[in-house]
N, C-alpha and C positions, 0 to 999 in steps of 0.2 A: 504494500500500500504506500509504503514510505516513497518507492523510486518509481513507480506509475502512476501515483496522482498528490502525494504531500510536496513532494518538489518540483513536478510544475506549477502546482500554485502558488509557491513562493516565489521561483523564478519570473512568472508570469504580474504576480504584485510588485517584483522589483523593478523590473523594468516600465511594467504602463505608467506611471508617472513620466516616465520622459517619453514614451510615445505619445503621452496628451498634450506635453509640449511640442512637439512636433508638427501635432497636427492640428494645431491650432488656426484660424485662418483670419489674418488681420482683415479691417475694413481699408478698400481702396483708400489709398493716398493718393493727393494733387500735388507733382513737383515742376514747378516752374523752369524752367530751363531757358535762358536766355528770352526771347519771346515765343517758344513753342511750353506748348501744358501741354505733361502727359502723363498719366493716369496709370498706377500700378498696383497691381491686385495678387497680389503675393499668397498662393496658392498654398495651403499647410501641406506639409509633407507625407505622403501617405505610407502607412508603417503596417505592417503582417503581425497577426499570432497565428501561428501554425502549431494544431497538436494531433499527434497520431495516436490515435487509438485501435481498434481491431473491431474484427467481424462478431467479435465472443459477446463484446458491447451489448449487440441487440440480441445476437443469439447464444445465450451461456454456454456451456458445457460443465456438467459437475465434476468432472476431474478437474478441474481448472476455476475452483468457483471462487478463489479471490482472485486471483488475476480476470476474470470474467468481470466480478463487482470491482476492481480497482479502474479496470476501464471505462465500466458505466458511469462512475463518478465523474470521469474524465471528459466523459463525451455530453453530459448532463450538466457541466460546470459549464463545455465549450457552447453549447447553447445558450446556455445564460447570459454569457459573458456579450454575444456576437447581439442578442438584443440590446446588455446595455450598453453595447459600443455602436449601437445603429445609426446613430446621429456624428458620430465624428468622422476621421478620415482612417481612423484606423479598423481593417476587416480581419475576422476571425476564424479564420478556415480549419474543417476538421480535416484528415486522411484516414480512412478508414479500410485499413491494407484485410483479406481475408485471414 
């Protein structure tokens, strides 16, 4: 449980702080230039979480049933997380290898 879902959520809180800096998106600026105005809209930078998780996720198997529930956590967090990052520039992509 520790190295398939405790420590990507850590890793994953350590970092989105500076991807919400990132992807922050100023309001245009007017910069004068000699006598031409021109208008710059400084785009936030757009930044990935990517987390893999497996086919066990949706379909368990009982020889395997904490690594089955370690990845449903995984993939149940990855959901969560991709709505509440819906509105920024940052996207949440799952992989879901078989």
């Amino acid at each position: 449980m520790h190295i398939n879902y405790t420590s990507v959520v850590a890793f994953i809180s350590y970092v989105l702080p500076h991807f919400l800096k990132l992807s922050v998106r100023p309001k245009p600026v007017e910069v004068s230039a000699l006598s031409h105005r021109v208008f710059f809209q400084e785009q936030g930078r757009p930044s990935f979480i990517v987390t893999v998780t497996s086919g066990l996720s949706i379909v368990p198997l009982a020889a395997v049933a904490n690594y089955s529930a370690s990845k449903a956590a995984l993939s149940s967090f990855t959901t969560s997380l991709r709505a509440q990052l819906n509105e920024t520039n940052i996207k949440v992509l799952e992989i879901i290898p078989p």
